[in-house]
N, C-alpha and C positions, 0 to 999 in steps of 0.2 A: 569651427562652429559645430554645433551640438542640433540635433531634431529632439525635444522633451514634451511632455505630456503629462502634466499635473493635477487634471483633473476632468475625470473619465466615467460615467455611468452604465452597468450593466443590467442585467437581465433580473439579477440580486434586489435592486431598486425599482427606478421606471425607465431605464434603455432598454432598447429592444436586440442589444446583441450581447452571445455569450463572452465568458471572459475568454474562453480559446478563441472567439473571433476577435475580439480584441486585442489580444496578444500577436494574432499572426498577422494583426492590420500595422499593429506597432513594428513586427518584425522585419515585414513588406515594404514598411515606407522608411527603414533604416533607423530607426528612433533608440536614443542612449538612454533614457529613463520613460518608464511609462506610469501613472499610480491611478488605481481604482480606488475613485472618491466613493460612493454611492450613498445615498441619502439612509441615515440613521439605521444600518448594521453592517456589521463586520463578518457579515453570513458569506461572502463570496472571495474573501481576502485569502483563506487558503488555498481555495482551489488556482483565485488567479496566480498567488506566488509560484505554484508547485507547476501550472503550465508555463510562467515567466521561465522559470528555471531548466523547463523542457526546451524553451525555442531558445534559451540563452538571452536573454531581454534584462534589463534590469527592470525589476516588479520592485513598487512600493507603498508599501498601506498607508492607505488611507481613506477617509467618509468626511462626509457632509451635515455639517449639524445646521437645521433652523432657530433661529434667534427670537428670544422674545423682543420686537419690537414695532415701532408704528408703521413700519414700511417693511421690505425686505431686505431680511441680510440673515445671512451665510456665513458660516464657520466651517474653512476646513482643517481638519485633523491631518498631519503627515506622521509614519514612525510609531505609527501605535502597536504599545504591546498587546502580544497576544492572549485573547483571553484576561482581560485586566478586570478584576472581578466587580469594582465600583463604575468603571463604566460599563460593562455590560447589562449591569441593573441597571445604569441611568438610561442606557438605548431601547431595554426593554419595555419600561417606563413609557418613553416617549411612544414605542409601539402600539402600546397599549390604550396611550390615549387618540393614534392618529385612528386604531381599527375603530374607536367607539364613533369619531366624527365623520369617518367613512360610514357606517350604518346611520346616521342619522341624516347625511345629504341622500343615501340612499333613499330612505324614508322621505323627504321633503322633495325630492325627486315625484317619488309616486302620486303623491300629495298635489302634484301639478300635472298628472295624470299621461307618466313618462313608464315605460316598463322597464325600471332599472332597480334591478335585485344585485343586493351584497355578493351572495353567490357568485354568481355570473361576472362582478366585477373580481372577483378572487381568480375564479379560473383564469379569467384574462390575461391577470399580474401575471403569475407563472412564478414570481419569486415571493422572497418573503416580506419587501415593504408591498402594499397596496395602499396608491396615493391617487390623485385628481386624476392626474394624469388618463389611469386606467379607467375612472370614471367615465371621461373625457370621451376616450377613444369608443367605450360602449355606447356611449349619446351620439356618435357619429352613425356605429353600424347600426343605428337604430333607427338614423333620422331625423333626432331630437336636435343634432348643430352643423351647420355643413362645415365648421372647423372645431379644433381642439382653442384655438383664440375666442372664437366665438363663444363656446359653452365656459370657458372664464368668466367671459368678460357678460355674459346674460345671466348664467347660473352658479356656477364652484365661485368666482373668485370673489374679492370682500367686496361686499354688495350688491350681491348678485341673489336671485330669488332659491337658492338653496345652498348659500354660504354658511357656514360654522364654523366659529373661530376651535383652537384646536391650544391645550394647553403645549407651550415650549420654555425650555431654560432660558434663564439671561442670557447676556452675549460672555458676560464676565462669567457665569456659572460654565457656559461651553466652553471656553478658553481654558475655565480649572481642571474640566473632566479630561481635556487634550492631554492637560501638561502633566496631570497626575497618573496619565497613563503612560508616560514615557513619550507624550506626543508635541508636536510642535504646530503650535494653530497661526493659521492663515484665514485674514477676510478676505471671502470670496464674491468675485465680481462686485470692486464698490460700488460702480455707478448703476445697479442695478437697487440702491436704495432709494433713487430719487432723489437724494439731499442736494441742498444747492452746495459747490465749492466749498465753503469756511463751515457748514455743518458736518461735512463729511471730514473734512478735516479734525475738527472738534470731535469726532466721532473716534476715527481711526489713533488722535492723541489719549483719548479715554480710555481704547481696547489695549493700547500699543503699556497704558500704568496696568493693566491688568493680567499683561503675562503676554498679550499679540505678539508673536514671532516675524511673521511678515506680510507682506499685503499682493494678492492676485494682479499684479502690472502690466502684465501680459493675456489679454482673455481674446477670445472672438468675437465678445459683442462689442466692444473697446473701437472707437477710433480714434487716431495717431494722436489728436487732444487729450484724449482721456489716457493714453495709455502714459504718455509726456507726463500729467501731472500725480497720476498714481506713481512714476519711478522717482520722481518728483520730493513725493510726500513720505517716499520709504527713505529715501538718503536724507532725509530731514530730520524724521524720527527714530532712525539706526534700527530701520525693520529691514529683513530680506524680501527682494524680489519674486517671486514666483511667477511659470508661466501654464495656463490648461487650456483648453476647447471647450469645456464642458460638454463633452460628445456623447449623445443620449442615443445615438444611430439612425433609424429612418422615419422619427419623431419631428428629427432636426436636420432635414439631409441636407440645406448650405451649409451644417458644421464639419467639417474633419479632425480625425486627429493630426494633433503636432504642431509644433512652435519650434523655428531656427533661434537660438542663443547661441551666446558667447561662452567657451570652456571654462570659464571663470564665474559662469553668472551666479551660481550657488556654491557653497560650501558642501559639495558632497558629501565628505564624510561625515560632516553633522547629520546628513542624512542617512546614513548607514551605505552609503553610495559610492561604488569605486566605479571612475569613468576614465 
């Protein structure tokens, strides 16, 4: 049996720990493969390799792309080349539009008579996405939510009195940007779309015509039902399994890293991966 870890956020995105803490939490708890997902760039993929390769860890890139769609859903990228110059525009892109919708909840924040400046949510980030999250976290030290659930679900999230929706790719357009970057896309945490059974199905059969490499089977937010029917619906549609935490660190402290598999569960070497 194998300890793995698929999918892992740093300080790069919205986790609150570095990838050297990451890497020595991976090394600590005996883990054969670890990859840094993080939400739309590739700004921390070096560093993590080059400490992966300090602690002897196997390190593997990877990110997180959001989907344009009526719920949520998640693409992740594994094996991405580096520096791949069409995606790097495409993540810039997305950059670009998340900083404008950041400054505008800022603004409709104030609007509701909240002292919450862009500024001050930048410094917060510390990396180079700035998302709700870190919104979030300022409305608490402020006062404004006594949780980071709460200021979703009253203000940031959809319908809430200072939501703005945020231009993103298709699901089939993130899938292109994966594959065309040498990469292998995985939907991530299905049942965090909502859909009932036979939609999510009908979902993951549409992603899986469009290039879907495998499906997230193994998650933390998963119980034995769901996890049963996502391995379920990969051996159905000849997708690979994957397993991650989506460990965001003391954001999220029930998550840990790491997931016990079977030495066989993946095809390593498609993943550039000697185990």
């Amino acid at each position: 049996m194998l300890t793995i870890d698929m999918h892992v956020h740093s300080t790069y995105s919205d986790g609150t720990s570095s990838v050297e803490e990451i890497v020595k939490a991976a090394k600590k708890r005996g883990l054969s493969l670890i990859s840094l997902t993080d939400h739309d760039t590739t700004a921390g993929l070096e560093p993590f390799m080059k400490v992966c390769n300090h602690y002897k860890v196997n390190g593997l890139r990877g990110i997180e792309l959001s989907a344009e769609a009526d719920f949520m859903l998640h693409i992740l990228g594994y094996r991405i080349r580096p520096n791949a110059p069409e995606f790097e525009q495409a993540l810039n892109e997305i950059r670009l539009h998340r900083d404008e919708r950041n400054e505008l909840i800022c603004e409709k924040l104030q609007e509701l008579g909240m002292d919450i400046r862009i500024e001050e949510v930048r410094a917060l980030s510390g990396g180079e996405v700035v998302a709700r999250p870190h919104i979030a976290t300022l409305m608490m030290k402020r006062g404004y939510a006594s949780s980071r659930s709460q200021a979703f679900a009253k203000y940031l999230g959809r319908g809430g009195y200072a939501h703005v929706s945020r231009k993103r790719f298709s699901p089939e357009k993130c899938i292109e940007l994966i594959n065309n970057a040498g990469g292998l896309a995985v939907i991530a945490h299905p049942f965090h779309t909502g859909l009932e059974d036979d939609d999510l199905r009908e979902l993951i059969s549409k992603l899986k015509d469009a290039g879907l490499w495998g499906i997230e089977s193994i998650y933390s937010g998963n119980d034995l039902t769901e996890t049963y029917k996502c391995l379920s619906w990969a051996k159905e549609f000849g997708l690979y399994s994957t397993a991650g935490s989506d460990f965001h660190g003391s954001t999220r402290p029930n998550i840990s890293i790491g997931h016990v598999v079977r030495e066989d569960f993946l095809p390593w070497a498609r993943l550039g991966i000697s185990i």
